[in-house]
mmCIF file as gemmi writes it, N, C-alpha and C atoms, coordinates in Angstrom:
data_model
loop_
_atom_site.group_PDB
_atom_site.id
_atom_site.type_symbol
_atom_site.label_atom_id
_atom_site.label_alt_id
_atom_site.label_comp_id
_atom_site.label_asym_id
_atom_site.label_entity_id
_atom_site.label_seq_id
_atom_site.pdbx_PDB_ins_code
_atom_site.Cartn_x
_atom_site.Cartn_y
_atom_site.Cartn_z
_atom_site.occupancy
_atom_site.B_iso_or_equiv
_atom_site.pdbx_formal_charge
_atom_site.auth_seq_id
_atom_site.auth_asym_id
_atom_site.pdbx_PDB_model_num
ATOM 1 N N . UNK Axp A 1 ? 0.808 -1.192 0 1 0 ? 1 A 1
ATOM 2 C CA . UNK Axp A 1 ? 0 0 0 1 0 ? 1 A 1
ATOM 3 C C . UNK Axp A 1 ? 0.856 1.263 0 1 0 ? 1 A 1
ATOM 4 N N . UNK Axp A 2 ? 2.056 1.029 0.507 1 0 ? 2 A 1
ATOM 5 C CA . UNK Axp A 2 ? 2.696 2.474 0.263 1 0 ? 2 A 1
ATOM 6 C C . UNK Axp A 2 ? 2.501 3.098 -0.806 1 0 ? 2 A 1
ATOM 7 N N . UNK Axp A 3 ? 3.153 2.409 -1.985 1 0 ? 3 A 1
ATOM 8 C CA . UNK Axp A 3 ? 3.411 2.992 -3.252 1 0 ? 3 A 1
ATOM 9 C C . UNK Axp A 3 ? 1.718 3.784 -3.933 1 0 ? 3 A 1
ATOM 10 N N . UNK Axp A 4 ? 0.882 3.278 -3.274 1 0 ? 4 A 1
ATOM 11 C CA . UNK Axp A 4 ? -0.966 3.97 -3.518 1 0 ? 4 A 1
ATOM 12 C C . UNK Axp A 4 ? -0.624 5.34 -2.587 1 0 ? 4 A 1
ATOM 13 N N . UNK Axp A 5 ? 0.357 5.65 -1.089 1 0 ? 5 A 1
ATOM 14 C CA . UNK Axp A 5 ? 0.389 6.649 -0.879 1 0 ? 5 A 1
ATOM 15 C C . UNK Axp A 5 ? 1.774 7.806 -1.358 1 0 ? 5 A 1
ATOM 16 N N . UNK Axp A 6 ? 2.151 7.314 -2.064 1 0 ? 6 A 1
ATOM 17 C CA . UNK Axp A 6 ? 3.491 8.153 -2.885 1 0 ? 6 A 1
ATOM 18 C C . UNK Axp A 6 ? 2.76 9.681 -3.599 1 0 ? 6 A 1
ATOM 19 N N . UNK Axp A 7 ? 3.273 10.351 -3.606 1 0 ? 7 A 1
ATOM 20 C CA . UNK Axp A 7 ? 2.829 11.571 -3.956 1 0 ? 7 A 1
ATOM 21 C C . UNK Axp A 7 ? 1.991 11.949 -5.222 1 0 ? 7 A 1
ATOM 22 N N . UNK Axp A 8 ? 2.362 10.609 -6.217 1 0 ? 8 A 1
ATOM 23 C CA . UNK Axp A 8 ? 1.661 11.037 -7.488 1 0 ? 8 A 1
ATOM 24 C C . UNK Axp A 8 ? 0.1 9.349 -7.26 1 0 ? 8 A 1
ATOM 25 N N . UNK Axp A 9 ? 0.223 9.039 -6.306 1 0 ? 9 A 1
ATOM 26 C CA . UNK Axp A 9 ? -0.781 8.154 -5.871 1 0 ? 9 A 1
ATOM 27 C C . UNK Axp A 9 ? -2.213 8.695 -5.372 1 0 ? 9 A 1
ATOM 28 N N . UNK Axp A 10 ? -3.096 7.434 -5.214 1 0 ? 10 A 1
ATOM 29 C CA . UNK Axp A 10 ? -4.422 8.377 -4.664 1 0 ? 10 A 1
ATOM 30 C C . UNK Axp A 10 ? -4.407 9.497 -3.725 1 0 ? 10 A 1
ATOM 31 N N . UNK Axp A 11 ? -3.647 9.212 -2.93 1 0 ? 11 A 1
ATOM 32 C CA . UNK Axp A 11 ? -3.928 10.39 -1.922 1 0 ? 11 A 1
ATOM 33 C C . UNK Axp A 11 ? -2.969 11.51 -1.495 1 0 ? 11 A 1
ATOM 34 N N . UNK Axp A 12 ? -1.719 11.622 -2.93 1 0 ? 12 A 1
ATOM 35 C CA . UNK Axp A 12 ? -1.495 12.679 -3.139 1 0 ? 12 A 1
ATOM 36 C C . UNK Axp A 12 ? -0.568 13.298 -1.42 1 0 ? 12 A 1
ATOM 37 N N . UNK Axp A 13 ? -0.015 12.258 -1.223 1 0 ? 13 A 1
ATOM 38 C CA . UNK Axp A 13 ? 0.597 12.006 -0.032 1 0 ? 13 A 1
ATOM 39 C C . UNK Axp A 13 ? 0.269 12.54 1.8 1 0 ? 13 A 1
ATOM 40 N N . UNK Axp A 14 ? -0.983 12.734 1.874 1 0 ? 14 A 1
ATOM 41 C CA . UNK Axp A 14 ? -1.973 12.898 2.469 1 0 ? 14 A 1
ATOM 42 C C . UNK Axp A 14 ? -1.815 11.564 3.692 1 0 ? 14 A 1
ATOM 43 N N . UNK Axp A 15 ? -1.513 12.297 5.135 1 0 ? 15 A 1
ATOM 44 C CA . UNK Axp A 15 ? -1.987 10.524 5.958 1 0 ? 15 A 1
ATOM 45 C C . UNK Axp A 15 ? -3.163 9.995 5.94 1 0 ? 15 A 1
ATOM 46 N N . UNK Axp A 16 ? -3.253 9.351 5.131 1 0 ? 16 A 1
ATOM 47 C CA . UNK Axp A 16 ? -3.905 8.237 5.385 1 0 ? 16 A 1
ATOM 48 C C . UNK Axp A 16 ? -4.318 6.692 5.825 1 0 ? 16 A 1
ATOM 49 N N . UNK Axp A 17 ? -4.671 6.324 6.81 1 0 ? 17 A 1
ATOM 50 C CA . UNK Axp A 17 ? -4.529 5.014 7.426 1 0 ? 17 A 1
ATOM 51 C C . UNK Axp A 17 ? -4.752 3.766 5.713 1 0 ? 17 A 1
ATOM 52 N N . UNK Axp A 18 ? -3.721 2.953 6.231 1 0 ? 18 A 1
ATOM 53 C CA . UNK Axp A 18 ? -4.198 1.57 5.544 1 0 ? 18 A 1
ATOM 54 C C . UNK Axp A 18 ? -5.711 1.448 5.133 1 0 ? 18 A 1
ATOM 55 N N . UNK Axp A 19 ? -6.409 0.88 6.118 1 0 ? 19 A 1
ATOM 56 C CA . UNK Axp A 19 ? -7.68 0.742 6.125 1 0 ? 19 A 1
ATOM 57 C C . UNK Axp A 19 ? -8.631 1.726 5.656 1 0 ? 19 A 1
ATOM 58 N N . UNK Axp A 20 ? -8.527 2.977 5.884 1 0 ? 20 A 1
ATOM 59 C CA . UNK Axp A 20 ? -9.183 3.762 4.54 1 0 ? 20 A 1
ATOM 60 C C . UNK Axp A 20 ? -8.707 3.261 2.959 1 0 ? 20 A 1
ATOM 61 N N . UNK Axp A 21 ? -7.422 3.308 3.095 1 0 ? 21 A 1
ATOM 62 C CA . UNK Axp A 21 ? -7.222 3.136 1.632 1 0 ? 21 A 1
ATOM 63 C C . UNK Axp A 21 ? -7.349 1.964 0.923 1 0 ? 21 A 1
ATOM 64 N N . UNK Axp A 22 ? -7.648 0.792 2.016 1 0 ? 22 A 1
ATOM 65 C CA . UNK Axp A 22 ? -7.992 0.031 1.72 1 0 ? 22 A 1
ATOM 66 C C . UNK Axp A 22 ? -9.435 -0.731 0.954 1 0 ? 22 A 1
ATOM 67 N N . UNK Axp A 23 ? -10.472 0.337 2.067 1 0 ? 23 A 1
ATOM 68 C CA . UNK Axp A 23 ? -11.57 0.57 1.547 1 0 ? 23 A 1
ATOM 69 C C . UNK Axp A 23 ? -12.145 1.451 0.33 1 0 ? 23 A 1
ATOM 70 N N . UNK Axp A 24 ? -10.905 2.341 0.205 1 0 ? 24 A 1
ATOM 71 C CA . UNK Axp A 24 ? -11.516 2.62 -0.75 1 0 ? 24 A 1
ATOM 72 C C . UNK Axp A 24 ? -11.2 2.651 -2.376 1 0 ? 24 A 1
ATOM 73 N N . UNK Axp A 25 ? -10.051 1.738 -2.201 1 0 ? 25 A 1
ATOM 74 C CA . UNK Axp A 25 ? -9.766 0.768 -3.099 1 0 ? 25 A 1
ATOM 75 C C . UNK Axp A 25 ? -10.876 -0.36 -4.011 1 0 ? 25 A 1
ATOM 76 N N . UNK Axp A 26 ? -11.14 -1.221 -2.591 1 0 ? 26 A 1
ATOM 77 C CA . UNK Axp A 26 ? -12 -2.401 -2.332 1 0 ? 26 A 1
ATOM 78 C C . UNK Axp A 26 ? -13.556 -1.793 -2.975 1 0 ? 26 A 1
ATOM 79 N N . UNK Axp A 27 ? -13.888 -0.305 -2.801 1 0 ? 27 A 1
ATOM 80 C CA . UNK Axp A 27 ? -15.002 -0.162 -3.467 1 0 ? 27 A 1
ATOM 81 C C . UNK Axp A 27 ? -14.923 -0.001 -5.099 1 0 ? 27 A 1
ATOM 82 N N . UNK Axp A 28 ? -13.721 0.765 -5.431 1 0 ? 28 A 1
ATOM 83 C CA . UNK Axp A 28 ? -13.529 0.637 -6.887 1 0 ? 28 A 1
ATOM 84 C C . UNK Axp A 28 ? -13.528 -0.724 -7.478 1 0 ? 28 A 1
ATOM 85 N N . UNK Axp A 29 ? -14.066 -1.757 -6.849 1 0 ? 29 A 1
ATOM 86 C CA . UNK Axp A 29 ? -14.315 -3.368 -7.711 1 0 ? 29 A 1
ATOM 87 C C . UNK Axp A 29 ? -15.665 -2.69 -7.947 1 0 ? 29 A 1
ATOM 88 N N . UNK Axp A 30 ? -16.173 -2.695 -7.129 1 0 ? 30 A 1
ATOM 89 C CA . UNK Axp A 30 ? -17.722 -2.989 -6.892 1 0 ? 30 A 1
ATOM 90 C C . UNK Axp A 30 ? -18.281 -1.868 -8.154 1 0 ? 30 A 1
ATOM 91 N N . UNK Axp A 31 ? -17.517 -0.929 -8.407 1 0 ? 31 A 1
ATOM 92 C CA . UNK Axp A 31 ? -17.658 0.22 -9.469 1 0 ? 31 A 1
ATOM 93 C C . UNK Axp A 31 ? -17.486 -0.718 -10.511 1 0 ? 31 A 1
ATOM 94 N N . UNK Axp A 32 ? -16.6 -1.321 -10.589 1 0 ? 32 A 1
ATOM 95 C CA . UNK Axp A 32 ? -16.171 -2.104 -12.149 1 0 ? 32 A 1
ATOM 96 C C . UNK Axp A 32 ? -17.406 -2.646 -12.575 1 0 ? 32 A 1
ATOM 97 N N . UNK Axp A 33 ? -18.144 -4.047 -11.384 1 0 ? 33 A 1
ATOM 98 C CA . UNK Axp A 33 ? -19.22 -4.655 -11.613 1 0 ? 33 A 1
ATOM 99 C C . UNK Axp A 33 ? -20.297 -4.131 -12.083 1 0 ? 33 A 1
ATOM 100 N N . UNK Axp A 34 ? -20.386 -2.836 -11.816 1 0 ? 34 A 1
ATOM 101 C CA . UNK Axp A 34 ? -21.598 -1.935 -11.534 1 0 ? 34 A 1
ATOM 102 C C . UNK Axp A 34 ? -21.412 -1.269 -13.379 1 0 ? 34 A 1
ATOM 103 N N . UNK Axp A 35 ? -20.322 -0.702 -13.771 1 0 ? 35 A 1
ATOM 104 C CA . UNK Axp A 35 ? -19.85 -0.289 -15.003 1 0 ? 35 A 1
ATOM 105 C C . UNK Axp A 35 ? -20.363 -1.46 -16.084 1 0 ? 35 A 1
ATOM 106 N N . UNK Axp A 36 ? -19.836 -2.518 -15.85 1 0 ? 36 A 1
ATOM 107 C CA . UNK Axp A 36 ? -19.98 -3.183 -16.544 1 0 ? 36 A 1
ATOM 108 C C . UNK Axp A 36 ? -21.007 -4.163 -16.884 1 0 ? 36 A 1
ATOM 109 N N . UNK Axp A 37 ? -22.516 -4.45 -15.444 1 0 ? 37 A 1
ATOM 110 C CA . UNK Axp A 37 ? -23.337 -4.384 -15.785 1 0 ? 37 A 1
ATOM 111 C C . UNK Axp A 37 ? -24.401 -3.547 -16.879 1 0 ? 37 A 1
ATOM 112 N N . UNK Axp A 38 ? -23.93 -2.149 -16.47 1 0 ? 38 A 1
ATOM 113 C CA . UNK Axp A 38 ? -24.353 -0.851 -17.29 1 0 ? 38 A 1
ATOM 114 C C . UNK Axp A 38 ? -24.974 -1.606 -18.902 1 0 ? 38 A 1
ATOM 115 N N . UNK Axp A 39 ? -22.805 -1.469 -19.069 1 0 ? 39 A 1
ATOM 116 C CA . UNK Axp A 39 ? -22.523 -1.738 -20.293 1 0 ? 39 A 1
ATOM 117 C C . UNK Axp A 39 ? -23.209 -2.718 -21.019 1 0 ? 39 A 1
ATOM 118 N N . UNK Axp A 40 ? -23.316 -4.242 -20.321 1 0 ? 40 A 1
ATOM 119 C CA . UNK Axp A 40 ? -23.904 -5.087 -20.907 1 0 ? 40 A 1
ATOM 120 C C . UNK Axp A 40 ? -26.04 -5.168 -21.089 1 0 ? 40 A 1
ATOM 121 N N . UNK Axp A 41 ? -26.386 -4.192 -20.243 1 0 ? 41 A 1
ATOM 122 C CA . UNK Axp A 41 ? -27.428 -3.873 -20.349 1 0 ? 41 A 1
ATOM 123 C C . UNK Axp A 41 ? -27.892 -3.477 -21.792 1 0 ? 41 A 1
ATOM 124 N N . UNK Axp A 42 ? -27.077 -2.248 -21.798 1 0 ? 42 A 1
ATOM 125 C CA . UNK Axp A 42 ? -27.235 -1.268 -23.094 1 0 ? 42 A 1
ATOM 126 C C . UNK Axp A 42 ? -26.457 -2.437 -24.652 1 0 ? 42 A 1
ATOM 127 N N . UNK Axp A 43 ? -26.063 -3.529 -24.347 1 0 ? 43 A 1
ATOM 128 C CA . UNK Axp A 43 ? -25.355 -3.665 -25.252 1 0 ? 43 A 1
ATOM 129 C C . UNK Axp A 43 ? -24.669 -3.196 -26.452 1 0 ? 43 A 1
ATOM 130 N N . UNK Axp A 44 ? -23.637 -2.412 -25.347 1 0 ? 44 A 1
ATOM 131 C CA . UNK Axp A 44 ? -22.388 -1.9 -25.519 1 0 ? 44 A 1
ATOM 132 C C . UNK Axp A 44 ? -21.377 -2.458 -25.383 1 0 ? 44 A 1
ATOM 133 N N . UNK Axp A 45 ? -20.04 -2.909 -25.985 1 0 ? 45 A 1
ATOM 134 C CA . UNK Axp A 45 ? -18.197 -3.384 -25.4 1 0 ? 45 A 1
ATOM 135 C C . UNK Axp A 45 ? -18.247 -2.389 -25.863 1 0 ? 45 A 1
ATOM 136 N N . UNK Axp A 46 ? -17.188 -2.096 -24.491 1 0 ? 46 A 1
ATOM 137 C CA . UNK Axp A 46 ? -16.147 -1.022 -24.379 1 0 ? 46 A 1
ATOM 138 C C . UNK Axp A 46 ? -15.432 -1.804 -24.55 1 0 ? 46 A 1
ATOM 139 N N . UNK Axp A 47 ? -14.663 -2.768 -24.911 1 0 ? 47 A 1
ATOM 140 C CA . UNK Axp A 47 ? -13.24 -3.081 -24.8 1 0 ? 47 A 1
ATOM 141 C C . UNK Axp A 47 ? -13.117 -3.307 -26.58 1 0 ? 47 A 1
ATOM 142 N N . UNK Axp A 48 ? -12.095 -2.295 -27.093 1 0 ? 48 A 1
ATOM 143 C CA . UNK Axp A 48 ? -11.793 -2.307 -28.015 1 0 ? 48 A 1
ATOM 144 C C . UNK Axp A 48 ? -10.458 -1.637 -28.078 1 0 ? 48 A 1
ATOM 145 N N . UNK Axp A 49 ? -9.657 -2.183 -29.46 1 0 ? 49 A 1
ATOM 146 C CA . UNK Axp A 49 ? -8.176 -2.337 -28.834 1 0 ? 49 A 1
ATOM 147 C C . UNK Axp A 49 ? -7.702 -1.076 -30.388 1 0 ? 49 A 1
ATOM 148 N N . UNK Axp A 50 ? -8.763 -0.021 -30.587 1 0 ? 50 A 1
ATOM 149 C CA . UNK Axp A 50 ? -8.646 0.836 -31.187 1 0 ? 50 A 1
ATOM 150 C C . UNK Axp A 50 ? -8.135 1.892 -30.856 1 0 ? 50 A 1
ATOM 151 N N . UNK Axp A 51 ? -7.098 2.781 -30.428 1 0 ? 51 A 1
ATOM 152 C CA . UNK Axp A 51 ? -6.766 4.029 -29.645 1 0 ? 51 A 1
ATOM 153 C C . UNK Axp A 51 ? -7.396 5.449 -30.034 1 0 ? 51 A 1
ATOM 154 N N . UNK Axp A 52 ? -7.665 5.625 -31.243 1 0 ? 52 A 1
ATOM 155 C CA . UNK Axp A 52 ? -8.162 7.162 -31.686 1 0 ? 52 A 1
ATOM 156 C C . UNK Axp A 52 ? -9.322 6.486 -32.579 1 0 ? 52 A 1
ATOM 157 N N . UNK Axp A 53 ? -10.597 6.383 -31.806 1 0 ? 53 A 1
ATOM 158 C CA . UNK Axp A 53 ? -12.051 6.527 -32.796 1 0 ? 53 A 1
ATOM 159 C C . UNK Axp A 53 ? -12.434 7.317 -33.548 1 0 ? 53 A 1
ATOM 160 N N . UNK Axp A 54 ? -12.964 6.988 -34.283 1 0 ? 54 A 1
ATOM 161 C CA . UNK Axp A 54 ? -13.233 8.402 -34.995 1 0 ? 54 A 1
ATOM 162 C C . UNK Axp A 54 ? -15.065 8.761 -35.035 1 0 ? 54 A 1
ATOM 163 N N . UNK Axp A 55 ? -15.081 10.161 -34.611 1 0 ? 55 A 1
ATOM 164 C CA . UNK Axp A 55 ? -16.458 9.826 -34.299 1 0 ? 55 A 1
ATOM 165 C C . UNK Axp A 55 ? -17.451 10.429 -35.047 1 0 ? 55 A 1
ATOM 166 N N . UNK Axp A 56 ? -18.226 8.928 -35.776 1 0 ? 56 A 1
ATOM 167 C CA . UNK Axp A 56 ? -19.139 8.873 -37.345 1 0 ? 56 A 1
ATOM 168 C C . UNK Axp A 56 ? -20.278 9.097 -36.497 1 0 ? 56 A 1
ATOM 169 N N . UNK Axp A 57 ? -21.078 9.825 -37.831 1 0 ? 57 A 1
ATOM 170 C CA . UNK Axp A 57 ? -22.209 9.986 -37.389 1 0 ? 57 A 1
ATOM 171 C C . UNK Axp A 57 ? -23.383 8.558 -37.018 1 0 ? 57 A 1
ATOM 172 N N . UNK Axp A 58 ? -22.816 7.013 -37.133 1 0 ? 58 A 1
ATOM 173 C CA . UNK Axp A 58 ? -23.149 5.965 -36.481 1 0 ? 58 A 1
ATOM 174 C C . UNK Axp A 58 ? -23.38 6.15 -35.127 1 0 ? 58 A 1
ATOM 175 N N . UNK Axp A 59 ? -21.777 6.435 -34.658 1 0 ? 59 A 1
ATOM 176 C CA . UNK Axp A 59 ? -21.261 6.13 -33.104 1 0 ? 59 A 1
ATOM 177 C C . UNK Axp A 59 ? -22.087 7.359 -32.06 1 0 ? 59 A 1
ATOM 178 N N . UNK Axp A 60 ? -22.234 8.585 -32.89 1 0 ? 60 A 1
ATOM 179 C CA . UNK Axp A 60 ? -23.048 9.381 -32.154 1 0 ? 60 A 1
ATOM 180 C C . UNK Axp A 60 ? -24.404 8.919 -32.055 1 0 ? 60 A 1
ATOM 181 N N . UNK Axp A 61 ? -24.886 8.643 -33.133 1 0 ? 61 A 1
ATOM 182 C CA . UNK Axp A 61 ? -26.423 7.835 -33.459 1 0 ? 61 A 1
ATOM 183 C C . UNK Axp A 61 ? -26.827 6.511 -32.145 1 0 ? 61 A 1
ATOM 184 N N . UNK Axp A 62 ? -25.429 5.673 -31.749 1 0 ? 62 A 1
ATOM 185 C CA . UNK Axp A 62 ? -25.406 4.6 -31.487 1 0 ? 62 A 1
ATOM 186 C C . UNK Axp A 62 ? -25.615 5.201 -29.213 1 0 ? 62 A 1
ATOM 187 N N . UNK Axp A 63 ? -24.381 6.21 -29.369 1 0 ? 63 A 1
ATOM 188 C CA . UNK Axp A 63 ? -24.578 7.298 -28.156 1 0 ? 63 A 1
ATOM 189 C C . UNK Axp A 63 ? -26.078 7.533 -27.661 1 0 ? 63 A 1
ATOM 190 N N . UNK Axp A 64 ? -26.829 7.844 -28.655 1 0 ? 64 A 1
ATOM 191 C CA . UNK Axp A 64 ? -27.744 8.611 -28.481 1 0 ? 64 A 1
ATOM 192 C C . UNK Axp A 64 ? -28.691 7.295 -27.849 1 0 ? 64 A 1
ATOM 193 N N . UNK Axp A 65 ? -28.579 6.778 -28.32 1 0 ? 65 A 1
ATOM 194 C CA . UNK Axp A 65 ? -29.626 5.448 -28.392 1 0 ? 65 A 1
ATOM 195 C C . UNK Axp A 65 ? -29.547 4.881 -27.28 1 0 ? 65 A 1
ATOM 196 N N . UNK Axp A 66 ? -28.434 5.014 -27.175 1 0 ? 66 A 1
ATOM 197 C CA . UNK Axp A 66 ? -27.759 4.26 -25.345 1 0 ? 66 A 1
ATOM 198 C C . UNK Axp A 66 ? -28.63 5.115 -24.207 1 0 ? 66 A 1
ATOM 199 N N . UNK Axp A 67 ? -28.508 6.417 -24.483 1 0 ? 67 A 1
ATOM 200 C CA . UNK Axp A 67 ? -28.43 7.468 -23.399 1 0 ? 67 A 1
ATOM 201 C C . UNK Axp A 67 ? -30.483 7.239 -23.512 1 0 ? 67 A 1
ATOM 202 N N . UNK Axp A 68 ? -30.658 6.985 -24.573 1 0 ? 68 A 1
ATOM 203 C CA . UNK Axp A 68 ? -32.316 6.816 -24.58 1 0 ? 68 A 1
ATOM 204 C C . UNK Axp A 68 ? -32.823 5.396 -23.565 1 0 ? 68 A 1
ATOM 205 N N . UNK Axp A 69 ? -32.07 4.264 -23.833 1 0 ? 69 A 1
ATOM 206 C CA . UNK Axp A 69 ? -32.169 3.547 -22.747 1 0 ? 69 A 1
ATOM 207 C C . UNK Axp A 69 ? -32.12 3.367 -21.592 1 0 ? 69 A 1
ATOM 208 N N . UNK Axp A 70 ? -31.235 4.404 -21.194 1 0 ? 70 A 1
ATOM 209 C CA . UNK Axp A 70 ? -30.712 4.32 -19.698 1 0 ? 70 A 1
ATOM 210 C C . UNK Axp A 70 ? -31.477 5.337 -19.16 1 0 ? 70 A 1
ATOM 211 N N . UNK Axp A 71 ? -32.157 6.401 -19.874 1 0 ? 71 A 1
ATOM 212 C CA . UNK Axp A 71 ? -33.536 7.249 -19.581 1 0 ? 71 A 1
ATOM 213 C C . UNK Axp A 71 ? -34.997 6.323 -19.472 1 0 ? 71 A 1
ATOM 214 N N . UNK Axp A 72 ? -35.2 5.611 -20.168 1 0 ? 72 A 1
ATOM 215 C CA . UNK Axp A 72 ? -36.25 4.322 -19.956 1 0 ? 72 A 1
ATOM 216 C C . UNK Axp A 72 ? -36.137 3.436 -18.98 1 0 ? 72 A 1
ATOM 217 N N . UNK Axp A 73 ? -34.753 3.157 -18.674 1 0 ? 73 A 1
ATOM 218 C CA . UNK Axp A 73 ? -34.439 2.382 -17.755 1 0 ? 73 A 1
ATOM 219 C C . UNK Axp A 73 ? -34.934 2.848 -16.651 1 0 ? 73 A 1
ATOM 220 N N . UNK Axp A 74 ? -34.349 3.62 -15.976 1 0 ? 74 A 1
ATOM 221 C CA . UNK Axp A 74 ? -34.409 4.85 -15.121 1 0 ? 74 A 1
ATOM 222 C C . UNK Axp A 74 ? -36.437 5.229 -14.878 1 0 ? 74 A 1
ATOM 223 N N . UNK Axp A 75 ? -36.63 5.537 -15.739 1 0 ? 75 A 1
ATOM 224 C CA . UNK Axp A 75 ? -38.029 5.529 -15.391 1 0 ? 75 A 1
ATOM 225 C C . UNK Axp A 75 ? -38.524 4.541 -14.762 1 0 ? 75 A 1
ATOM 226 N N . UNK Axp A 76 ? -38.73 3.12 -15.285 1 0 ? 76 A 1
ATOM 227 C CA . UNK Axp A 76 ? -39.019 2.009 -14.963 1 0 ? 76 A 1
ATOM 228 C C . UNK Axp A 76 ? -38.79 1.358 -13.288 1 0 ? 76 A 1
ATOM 229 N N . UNK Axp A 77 ? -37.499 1.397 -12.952 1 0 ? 77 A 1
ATOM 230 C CA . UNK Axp A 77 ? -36.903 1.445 -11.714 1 0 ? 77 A 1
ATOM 231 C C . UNK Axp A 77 ? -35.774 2.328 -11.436 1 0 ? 77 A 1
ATOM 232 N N . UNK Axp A 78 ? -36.449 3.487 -10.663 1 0 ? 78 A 1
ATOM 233 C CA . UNK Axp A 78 ? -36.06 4.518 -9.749 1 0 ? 78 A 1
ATOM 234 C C . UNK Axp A 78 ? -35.338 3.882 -8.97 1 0 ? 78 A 1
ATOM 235 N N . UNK Axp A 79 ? -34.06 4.077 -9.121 1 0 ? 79 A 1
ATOM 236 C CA . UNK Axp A 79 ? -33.146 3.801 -7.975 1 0 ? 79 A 1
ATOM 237 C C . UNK Axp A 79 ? -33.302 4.502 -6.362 1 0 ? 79 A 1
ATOM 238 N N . UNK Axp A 80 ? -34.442 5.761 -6.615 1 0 ? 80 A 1
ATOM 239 C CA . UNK Axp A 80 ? -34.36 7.037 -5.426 1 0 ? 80 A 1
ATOM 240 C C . UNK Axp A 80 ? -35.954 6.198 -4.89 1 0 ? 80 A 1
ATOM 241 N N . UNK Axp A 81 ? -35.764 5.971 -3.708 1 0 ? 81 A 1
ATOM 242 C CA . UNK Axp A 81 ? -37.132 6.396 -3.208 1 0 ? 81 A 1
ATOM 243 C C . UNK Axp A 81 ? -37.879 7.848 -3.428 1 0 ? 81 A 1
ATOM 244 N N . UNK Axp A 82 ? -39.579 7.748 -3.141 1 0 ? 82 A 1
ATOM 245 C CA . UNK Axp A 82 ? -39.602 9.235 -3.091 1 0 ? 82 A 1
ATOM 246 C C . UNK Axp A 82 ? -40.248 8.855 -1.43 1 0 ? 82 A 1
ATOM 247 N N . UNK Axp A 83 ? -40.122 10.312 -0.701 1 0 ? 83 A 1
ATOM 248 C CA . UNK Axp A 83 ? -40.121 9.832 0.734 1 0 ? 83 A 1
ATOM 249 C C . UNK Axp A 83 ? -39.95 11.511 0.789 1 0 ? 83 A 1
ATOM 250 N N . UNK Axp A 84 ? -40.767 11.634 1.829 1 0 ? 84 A 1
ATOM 251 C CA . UNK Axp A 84 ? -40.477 13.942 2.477 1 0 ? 84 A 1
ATOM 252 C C . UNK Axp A 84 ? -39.871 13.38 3.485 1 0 ? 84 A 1
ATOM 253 N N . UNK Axp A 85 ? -38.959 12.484 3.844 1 0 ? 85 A 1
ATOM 254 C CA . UNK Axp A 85 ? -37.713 12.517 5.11 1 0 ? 85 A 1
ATOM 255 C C . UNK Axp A 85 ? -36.468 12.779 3.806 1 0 ? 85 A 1
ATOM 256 N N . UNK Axp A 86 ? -35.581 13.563 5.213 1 0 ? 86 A 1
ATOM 257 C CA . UNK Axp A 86 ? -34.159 13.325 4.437 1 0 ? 86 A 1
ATOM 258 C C . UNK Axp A 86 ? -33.737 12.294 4.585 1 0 ? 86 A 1
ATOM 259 N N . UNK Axp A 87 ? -33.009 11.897 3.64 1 0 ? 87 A 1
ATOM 260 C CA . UNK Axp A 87 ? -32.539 9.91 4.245 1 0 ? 87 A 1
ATOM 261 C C . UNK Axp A 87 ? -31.044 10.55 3.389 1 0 ? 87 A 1
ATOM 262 N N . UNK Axp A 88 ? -29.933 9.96 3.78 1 0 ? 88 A 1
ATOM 263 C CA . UNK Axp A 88 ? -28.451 9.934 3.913 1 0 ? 88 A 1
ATOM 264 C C . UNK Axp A 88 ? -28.124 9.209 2.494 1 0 ? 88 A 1
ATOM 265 N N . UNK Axp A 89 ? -27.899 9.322 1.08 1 0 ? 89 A 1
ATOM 266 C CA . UNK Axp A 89 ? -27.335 8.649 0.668 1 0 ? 89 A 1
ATOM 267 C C . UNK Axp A 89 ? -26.126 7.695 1.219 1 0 ? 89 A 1
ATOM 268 N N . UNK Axp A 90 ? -25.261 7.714 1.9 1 0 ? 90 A 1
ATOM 269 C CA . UNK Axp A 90 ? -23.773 6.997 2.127 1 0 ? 90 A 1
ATOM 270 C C . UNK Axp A 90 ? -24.54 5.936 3.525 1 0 ? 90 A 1
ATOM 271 N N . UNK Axp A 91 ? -25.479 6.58 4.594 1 0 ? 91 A 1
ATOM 272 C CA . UNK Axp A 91 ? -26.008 5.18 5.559 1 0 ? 91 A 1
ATOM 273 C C . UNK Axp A 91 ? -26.84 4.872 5.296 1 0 ? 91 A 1
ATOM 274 N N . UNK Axp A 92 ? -27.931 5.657 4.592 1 0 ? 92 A 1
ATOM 275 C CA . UNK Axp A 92 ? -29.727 5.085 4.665 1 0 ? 92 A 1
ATOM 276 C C . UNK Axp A 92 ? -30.162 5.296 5.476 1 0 ? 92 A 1
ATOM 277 N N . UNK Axp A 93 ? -29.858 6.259 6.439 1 0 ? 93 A 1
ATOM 278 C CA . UNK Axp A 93 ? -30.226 6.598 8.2 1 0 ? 93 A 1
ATOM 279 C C . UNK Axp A 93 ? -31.564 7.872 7.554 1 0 ? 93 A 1
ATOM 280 N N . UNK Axp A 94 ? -32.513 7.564 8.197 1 0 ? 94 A 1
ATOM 281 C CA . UNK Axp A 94 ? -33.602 8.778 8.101 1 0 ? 94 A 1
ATOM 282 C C . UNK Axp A 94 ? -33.639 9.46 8.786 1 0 ? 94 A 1
């Protein structure tokens, strides 16, 4: 873990305990899963071993179409409750 606290590392050489950085490491998986569910929803790969795309009026077309799904999606199941309490995104505490 040192070399994650080296100056050009996450935390920019900042003390930080192990165990923070550990955690918050350990959540950037859970981002990957979460990304890459996304992706396979919309059926989209991102993994392409192209470096400079070029961007046709397809790929914008193809953009657009995505961003229309994930607006449908989104309607369908609201990730937000609706609720007149404040509730905590990060505990869920009301």
């Amino acid at each position: 873990m040192k070399n994650m606290r080296a100056f050009w590392g996450l935390t920019h050489g900042r003390g930080v305990s192990d165990s923070v950085l550990a955690r918050s490491t350990q959540g950037m998986t859970a981002l990957q899963h979460i990304c890459d569910g996304i992706a396979k929803f919309c059926g989209v790969d991102l993994t392409s071993s192209d470096k400079n795309l070029k961007i046709s009026d397809s790929r914008v077309q193809g953009d657009n179409d995505d961003c229309r799904k994930m607006v449908e999606w989104f309607k369908h199941y609201n990730p937000l409750l609706e609720s007149s309490n404040l509730i905590s995104f990060c505990t869920g505490v009301i």
